[in-house]
VOPAGU-2260 file (C-alpha; in pm, 1 decimal, decimal comma):
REM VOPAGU-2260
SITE   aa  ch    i         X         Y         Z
SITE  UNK   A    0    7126,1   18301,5   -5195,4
SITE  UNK   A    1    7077,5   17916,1   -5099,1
SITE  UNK   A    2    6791,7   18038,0   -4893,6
SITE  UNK   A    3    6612,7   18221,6   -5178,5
SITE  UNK   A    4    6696,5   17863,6   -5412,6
SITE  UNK   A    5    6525,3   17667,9   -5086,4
SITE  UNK   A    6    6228,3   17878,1   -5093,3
SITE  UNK   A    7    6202,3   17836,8   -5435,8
SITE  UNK   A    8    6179,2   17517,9   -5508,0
SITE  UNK   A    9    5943,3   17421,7   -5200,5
SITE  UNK   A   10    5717,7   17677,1   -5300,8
SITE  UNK   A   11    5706,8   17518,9   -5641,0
SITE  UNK   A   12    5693,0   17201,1   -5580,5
SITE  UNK   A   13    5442,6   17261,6   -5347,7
SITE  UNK   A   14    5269,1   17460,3   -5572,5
SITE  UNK   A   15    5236,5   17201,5   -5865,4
SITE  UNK   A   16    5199,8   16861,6   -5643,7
SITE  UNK   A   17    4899,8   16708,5   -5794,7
SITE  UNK   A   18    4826,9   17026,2   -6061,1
SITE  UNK   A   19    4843,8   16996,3   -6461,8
SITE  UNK   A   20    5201,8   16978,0   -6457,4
SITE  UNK   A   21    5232,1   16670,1   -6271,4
SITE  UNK   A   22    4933,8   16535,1   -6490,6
SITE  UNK   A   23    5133,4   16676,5   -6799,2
SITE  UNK   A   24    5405,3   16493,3   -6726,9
SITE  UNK   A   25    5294,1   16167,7   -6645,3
SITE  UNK   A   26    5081,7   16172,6   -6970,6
SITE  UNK   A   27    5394,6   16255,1   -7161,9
SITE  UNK   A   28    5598,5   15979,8   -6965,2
SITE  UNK   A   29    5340,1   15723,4   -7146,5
SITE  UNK   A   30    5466,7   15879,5   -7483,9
SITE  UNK   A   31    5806,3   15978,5   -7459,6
SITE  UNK   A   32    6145,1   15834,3   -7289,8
SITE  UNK   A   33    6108,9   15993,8   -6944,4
SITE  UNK   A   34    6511,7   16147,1   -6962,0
SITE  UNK   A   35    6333,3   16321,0   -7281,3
SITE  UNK   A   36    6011,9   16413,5   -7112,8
SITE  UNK   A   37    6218,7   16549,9   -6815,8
SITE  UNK   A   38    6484,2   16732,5   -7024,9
SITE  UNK   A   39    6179,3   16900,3   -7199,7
SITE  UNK   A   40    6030,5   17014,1   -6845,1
SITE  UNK   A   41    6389,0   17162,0   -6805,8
SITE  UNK   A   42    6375,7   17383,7   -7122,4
SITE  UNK   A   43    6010,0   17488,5   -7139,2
SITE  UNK   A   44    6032,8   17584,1   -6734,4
SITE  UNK   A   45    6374,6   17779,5   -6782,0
SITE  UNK   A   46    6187,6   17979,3   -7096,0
SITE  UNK   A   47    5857,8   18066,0   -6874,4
SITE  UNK   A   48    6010,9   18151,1   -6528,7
SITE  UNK   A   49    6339,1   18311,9   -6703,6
SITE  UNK   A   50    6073,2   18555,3   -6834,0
SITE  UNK   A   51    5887,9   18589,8   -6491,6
SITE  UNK   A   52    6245,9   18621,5   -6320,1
SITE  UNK   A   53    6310,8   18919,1   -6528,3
SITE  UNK   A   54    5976,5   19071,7   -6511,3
SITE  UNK   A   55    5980,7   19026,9   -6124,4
SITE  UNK   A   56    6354,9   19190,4   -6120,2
SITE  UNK   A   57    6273,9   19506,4   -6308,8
SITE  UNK   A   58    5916,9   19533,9   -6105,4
SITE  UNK   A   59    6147,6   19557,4   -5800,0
SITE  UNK   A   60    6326,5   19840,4   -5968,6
SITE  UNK   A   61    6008,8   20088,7   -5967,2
SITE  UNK   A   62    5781,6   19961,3   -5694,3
SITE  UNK   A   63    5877,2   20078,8   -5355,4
SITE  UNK   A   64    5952,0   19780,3   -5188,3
SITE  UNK   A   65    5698,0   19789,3   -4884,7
SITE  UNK   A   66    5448,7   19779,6   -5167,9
SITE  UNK   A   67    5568,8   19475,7   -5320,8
SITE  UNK   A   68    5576,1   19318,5   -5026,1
SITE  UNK   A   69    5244,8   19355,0   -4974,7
SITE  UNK   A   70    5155,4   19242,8   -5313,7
SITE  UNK   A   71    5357,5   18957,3   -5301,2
SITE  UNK   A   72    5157,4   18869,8   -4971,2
SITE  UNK   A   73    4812,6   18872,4   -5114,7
SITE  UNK   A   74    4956,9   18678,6   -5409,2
SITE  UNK   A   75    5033,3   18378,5   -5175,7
SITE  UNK   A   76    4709,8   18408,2   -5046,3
SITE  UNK   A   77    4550,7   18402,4   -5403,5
SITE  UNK   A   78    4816,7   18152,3   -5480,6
SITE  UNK   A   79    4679,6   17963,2   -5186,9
SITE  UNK   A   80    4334,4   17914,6   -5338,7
SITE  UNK   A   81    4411,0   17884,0   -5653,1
SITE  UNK   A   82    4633,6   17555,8   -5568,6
SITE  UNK   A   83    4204,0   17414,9   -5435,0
SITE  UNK   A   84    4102,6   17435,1   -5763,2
SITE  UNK   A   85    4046,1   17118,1   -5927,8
SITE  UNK   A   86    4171,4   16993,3   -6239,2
SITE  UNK   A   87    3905,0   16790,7   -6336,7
SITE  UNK   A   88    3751,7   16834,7   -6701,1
SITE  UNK   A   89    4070,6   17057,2   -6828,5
SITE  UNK   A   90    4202,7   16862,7   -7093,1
SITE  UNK   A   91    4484,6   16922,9   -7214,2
SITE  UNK   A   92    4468,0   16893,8   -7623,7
SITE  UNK   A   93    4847,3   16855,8   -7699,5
SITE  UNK   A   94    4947,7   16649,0   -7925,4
SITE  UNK   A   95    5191,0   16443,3   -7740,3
SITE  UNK   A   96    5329,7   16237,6   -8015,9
SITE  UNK   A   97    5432,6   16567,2   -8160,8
SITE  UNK   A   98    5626,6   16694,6   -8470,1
SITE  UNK   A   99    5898,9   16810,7   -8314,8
SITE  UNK   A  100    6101,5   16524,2   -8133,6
SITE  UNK   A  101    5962,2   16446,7   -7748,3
SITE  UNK   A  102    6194,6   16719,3   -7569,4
SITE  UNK   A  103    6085,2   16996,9   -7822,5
SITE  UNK   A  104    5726,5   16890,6   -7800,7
SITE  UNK   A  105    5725,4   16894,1   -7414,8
SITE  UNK   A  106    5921,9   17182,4   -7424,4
SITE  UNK   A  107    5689,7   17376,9   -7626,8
SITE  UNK   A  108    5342,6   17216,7   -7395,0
SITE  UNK   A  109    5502,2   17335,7   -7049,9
SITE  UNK   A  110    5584,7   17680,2   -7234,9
SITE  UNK   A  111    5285,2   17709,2   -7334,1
SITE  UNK   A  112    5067,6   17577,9   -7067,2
SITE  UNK   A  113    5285,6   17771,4   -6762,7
SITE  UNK   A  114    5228,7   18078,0   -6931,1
SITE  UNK   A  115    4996,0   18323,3   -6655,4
SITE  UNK   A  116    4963,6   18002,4   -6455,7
SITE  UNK   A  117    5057,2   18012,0   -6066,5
SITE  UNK   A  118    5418,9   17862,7   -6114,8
SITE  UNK   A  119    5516,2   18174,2   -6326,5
SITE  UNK   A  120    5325,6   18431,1   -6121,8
SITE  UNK   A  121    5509,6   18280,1   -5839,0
SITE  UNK   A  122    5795,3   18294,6   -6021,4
SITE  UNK   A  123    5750,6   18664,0   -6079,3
SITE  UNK   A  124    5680,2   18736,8   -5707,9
SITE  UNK   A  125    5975,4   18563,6   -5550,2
SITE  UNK   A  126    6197,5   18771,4   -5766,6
SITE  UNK   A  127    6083,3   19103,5   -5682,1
SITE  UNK   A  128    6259,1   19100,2   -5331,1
SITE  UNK   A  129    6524,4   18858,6   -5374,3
SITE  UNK   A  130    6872,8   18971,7   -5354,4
SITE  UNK   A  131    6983,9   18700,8   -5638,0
SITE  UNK   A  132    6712,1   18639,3   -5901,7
SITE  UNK   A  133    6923,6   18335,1   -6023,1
SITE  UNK   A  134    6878,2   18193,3   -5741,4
SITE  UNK   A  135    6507,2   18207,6   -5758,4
SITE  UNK   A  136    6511,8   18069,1   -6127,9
SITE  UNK   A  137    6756,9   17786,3   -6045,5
SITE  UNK   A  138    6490,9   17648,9   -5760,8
SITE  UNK   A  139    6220,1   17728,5   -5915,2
SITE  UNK   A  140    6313,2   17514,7   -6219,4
SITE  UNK   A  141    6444,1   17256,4   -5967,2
SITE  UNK   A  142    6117,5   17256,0   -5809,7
SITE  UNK   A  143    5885,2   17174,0   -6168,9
SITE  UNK   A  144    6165,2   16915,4   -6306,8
SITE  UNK   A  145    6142,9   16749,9   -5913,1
SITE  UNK   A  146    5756,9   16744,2   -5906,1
SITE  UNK   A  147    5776,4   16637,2   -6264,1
SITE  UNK   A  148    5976,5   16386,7   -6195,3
SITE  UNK   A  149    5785,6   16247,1   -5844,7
SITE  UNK   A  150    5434,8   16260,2   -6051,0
SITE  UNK   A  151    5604,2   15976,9   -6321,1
SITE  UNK   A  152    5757,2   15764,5   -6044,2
SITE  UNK   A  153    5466,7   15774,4   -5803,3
SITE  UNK   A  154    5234,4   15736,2   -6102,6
SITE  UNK   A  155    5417,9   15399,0   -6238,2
SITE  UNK   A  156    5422,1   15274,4   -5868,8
SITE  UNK   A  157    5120,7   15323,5   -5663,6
SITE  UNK   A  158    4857,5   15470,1   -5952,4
SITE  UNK   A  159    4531,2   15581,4   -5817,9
SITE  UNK   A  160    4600,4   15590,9   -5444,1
SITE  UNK   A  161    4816,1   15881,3   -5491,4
SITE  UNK   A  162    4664,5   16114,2   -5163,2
SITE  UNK   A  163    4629,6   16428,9   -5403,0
SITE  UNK   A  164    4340,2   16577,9   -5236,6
SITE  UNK   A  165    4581,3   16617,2   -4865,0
SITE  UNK   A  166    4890,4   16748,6   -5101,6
SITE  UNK   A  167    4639,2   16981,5   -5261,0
SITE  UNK   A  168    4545,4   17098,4   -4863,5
SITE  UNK   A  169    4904,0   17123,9   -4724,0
SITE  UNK   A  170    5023,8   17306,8   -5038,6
SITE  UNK   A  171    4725,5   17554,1   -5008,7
SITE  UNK   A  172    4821,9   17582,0   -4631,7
SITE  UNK   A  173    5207,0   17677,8   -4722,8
SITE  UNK   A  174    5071,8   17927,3   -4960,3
SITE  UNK   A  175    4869,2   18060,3   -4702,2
SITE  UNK   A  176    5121,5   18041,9   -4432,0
SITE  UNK   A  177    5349,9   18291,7   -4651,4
SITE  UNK   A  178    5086,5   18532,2   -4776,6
SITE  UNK   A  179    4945,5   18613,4   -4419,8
SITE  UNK   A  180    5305,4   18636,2   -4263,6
SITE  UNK   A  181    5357,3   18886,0   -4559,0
SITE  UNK   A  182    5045,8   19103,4   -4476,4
SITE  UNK   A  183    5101,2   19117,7   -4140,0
SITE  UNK   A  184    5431,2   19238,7   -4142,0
SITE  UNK   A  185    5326,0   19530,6   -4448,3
SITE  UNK   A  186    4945,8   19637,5   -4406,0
SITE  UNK   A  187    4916,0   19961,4   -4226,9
SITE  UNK   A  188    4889,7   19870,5   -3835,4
SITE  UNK   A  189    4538,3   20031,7   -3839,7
SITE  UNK   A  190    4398,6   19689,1   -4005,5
SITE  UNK   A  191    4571,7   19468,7   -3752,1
SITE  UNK   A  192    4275,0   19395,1   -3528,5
SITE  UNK   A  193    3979,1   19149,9   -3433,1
SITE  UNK   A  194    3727,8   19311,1   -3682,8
SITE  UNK   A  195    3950,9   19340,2   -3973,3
SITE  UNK   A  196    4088,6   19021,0   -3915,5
SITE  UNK   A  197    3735,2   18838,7   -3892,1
SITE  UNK   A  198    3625,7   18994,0   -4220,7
SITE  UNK   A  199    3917,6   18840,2   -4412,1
SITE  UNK   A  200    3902,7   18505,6   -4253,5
SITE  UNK   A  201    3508,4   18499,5   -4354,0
SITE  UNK   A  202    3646,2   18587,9   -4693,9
SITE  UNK   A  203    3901,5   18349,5   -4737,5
SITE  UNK   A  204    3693,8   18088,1   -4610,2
SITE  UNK   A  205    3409,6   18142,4   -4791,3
SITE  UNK   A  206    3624,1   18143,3   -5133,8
SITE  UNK   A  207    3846,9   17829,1   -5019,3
SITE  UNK   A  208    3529,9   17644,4   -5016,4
SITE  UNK   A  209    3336,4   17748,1   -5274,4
SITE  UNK   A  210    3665,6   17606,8   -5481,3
SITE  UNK   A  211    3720,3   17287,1   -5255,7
SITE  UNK   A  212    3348,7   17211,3   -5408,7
SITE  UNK   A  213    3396,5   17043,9   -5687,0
SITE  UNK   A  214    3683,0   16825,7   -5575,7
SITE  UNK   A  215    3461,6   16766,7   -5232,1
SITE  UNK   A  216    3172,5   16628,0   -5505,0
SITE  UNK   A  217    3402,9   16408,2   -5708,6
SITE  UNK   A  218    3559,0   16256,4   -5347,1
SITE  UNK   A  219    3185,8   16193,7   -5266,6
SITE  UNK   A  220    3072,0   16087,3   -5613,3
SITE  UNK   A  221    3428,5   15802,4   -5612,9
SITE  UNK   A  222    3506,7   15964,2   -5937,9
SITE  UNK   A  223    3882,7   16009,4   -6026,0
SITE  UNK   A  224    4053,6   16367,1   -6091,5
SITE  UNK   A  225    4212,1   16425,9   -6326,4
SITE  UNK   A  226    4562,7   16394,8   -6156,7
SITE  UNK   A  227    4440,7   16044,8   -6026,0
SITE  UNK   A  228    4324,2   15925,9   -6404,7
SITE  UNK   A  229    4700,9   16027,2   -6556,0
SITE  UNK   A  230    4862,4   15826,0   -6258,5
SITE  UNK   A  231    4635,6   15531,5   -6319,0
SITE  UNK   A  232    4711,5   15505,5   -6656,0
SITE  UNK   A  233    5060,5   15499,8   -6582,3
SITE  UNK   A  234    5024,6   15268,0   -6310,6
SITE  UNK   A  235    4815,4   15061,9   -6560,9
SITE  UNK   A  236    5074,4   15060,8   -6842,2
SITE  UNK   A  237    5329,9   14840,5   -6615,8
SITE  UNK   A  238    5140,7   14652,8   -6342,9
SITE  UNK   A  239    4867,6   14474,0   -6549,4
SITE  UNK   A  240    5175,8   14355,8   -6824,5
SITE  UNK   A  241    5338,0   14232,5   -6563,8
SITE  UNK   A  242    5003,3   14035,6   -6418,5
SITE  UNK   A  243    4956,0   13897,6   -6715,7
SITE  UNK   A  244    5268,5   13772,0   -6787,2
SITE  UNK   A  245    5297,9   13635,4   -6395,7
SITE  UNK   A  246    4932,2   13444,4   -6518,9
SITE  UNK   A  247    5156,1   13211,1   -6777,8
SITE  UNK   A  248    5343,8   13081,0   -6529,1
SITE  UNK   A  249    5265,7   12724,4   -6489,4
SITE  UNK   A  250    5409,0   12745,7   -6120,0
SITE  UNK   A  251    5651,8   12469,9   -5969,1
SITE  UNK   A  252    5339,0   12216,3   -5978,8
SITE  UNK   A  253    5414,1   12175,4   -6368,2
SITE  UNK   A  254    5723,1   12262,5   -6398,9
SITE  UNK   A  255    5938,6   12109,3   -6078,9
SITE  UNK   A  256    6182,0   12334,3   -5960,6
SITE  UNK   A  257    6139,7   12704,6   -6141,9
SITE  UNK   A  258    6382,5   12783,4   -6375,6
SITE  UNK   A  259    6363,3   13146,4   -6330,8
SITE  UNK   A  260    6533,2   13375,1   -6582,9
SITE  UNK   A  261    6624,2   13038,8   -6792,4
SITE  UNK   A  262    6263,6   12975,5   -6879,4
SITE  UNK   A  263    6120,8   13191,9   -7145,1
SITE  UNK   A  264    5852,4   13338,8   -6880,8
SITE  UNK   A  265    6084,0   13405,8   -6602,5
SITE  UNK   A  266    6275,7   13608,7   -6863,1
SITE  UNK   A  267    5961,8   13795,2   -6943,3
SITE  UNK   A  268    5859,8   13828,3   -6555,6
SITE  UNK   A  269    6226,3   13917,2   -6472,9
SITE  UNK   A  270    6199,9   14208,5   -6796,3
SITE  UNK   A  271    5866,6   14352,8   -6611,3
SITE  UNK   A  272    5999,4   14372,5   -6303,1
SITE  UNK   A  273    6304,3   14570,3   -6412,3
SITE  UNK   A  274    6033,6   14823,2   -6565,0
SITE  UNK   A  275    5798,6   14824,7   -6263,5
SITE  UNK   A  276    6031,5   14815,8   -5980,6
SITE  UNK   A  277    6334,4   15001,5   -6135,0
SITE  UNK   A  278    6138,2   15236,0   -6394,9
SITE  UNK   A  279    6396,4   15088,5   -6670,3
SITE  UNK   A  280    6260,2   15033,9   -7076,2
SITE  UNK   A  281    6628,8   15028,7   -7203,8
SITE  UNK   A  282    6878,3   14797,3   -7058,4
SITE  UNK   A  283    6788,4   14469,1   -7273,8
SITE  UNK   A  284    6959,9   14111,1   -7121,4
SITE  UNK   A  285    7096,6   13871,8   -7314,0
SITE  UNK   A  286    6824,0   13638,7   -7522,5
SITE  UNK   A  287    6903,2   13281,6   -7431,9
SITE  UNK   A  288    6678,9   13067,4   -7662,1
SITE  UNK   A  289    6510,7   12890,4   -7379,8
SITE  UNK   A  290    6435,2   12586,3   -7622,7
SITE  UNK   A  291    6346,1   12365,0   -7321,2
SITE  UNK   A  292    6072,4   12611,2   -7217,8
SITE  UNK   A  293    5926,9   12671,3   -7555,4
SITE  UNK   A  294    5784,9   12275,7   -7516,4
SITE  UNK   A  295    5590,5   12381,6   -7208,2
SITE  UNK   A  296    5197,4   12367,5   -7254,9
SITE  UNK   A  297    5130,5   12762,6   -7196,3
SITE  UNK   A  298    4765,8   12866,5   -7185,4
SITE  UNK   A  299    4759,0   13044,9   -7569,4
SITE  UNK   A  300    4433,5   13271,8   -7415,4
SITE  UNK   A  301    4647,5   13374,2   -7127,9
SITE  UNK   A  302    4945,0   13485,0   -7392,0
SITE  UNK   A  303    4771,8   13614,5   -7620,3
SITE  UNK   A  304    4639,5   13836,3   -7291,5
SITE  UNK   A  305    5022,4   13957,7   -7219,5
SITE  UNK   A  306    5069,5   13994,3   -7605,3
SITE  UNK   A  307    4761,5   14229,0   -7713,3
SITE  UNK   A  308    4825,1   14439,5   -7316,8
SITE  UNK   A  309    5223,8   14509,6   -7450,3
SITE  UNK   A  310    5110,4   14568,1   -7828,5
SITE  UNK   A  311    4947,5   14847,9   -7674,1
SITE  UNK   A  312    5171,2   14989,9   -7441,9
SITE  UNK   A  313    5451,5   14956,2   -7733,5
SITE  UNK   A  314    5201,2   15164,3   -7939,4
SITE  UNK   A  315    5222,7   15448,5   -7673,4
SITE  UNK   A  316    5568,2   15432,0   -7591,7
SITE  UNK   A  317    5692,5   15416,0   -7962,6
SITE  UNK   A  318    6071,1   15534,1   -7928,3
SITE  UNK   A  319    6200,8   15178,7   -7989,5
SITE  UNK   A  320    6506,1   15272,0   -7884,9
SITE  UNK   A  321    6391,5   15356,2   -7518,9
SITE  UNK   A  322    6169,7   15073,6   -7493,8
SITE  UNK   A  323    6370,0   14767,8   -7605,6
SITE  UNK   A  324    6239,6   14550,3   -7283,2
SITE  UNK   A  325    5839,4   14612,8   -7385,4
SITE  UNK   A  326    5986,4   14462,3   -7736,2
SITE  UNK   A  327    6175,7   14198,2   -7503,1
SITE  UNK   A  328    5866,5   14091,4   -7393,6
SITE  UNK   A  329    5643,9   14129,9   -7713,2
SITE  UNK   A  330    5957,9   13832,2   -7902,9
SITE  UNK   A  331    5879,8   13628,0   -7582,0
SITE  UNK   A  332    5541,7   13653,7   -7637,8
SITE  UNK   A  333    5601,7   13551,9   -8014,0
SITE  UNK   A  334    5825,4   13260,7   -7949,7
SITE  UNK   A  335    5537,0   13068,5   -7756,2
SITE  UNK   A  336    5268,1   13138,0   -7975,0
SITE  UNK   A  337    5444,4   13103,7   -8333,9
SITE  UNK   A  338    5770,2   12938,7   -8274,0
SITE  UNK   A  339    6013,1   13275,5   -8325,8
SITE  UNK   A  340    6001,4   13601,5   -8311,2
SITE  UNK   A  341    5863,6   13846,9   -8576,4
SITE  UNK   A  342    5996,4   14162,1   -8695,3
SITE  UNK   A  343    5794,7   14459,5   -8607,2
SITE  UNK   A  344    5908,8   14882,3   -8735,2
SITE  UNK   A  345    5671,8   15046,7   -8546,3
SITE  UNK   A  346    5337,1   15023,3   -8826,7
SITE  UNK   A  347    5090,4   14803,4   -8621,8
SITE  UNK   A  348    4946,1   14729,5   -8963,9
SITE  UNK   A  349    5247,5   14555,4   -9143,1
SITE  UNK   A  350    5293,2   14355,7   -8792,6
SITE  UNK   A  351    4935,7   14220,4   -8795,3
SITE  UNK   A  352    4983,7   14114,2   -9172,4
SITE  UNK   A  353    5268,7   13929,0   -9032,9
SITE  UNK   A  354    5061,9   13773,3   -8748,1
SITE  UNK   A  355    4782,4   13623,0   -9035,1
SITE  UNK   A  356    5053,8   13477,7   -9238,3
SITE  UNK   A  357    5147,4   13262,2   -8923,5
SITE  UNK   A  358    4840,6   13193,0   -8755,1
SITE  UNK   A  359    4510,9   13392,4   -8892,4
SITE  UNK   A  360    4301,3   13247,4   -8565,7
SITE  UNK   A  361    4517,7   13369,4   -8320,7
SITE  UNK   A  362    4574,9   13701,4   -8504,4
SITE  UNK   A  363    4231,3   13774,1   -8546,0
SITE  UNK   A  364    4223,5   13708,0   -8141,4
SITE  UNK   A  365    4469,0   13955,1   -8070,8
SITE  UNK   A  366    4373,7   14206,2   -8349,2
SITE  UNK   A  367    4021,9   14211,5   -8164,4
SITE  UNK   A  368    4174,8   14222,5   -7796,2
SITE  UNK   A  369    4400,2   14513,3   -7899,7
SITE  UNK   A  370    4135,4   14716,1   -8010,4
SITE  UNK   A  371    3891,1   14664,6   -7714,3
SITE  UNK   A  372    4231,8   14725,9   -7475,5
SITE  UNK   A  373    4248,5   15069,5   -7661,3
SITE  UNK   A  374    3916,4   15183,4   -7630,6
SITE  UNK   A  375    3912,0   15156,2   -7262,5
């Protein structure tokens, strides 16, 4: 049983490193509360492979088994170049602020989007000869929240440089691994031999790079896949907030000794770096006033930078609940360039009438900056 849950979930995870789901679920992570985004992975993956678990289970029931065997075999192998194909140019059209709350809506996209794809065909042929199909559904579910889970964190840490091209070869070459060992042990003994072996590897080599094409073009070309753009947006989302904000600093020069989390920038620095290093948007510290710091002579371009970059990232994370240290960071903003902090309900409109009542220039100048930020 354990070893059917193993299999599982490496297969899986294997399966989906670098595929739509990890790219679905980093794009979701820039809308939704990630607890909500992976809680919707959860219930969308348990609907599709619970279906594919008991599809594979009563297939096993009326198939003699060396035949499934050696179907299951050349579905690892097809499994093995399917996991080549780039993703590049499949858009996903979801809606991802959604009607439905973020774990319905996420719920519903993985339903949806899983359904005939590899995860739930590999689903299906797992459970045809496993002795506990729970088993298979409990790793296999394991294995999409996991790689879920990796794509956001890796995404928000290291963007871009994500090596999706080698996970895309070693999963293919796991695939492959399982499908031949399966084919060799079923196929009648009669194809077991040089010729018949050289005609398939012609085959599968032929097809394995006609697919590795594309992505071979796009390496060559320095364009991103799609996998790549959805982690770099992530990435983007954090790091350059928190460059911006590090840009205010006056450094010790100005100030003396730094005053770190007493000074109204190290508070904002100190709120970044709980989202970029700890993944945190929640857990709000206590506001301290920092009236000594408000006198400092801040660069106004370089805040209303910071200001404009988290207006927009608040606009794509809207759950104010699950984002209180983006809003942190937008009232520290405030403080320096009006003198307190303004009230904001989630309608971008209202807030910028409330920025031209206090300073029209300096609204205008982040109005402008927001909207050239978001057309990027």
């Amino acid at each position: 049983m354990f070893q059917e849950f193993i299999r599982s979930l490496f297969l899986i995870f294997m399966a989906e490193m670098g595929d739509k789901t990890q790219i679905l679920a980093m794009a979701f992570a820039t809308q939704f509360p990630v607890q909500k985004v992976l809680l919707g992975v959860l219930v969308g993956s348990l609907l599709n492979h619970g279906i594919a678990v008991v599809l594979g289970s009563y297939l096993s029931s009326i198939i003699p088994m060396n035949t499934i065997q050696m179907i299951a075999g050349i579905s690892f192998v097809g499994f093995a170049l399917w996991t080549l194909k780039s993703e590049k140019g499949e858009e996903e059209e979801e809606d991802v602020k959604g009607r439905f709350g973020p774990v319905l809506t996420v719920a519903m996209a993985f339903f949806i989007g899983e359904l005939g794809d590899k995860t739930q065909l590999t689903a299906i042929t797992l459970s045809v000869d496993a002795n506990d199909p729970l088993f298979v559904l409990i790793g296999t579910v394991t294995g999409m929240i996991l790689t879920s889970g990796l794509g956001i964190f890796v995404g928000s840490k290291i963007g871009d440089r994500v090596p999706e091209f080698t996970m895309k070869i070693a999963s293919a070459f796991i695939f492959m691994f399982f499908g031949v060992t399966k084919l060799y042990a079923t196929v009648p003994k009669t194809f077991i031999n040089p010729s018949y072996l050289g005609i398939f590897s012609i085959i599968v080599g032929i097809v394995a790079y006609t697919i590795l094409k594309p992505s071979l073009e796009l390496r060559k070309r320095g364009e991103l896949s799609a996998f790549r753009e959805a982690a770099l947006t992530l990435y983007e989302y954090t790091h350059r907030i928190k460059g911006a904000v590090n840009e205010i600093c006056l450094g010790e020069r100005y100030c003396g000794k730094c005053q770190g989390r007493n000074c109204i920038i190290g508070y904002a620095k100190a709120l970044m770096d709980r989202i970029v290093e700890n993944g945190k948007y929640g857990d709000v510290e206590v506001w301290k006033g920092f009236s000594e710091s408000l006198k400092k002579n801040f660069e106004e371009g370089k805040v209303v930078e910071s200001l404009s970059m988290t207006l927009v990232a608040i606009e794509n994370y809207p759950d104010e609940d699950e984002s209180q240290i983006l809003h942190q960071v937008r009232q520290s903003l405030e403080m320096i360039l009006f003198g307190n902090k303004l009230p904001f309900d989630g309608d971008m409109k209202k807030y910028f009438q409330r920025l031209k009542s206090k300073e029209p220039k300096i609204a205008q100048r982040i109005m402008k900056r927001v909207n050239m930020l978001k057309s990027m």
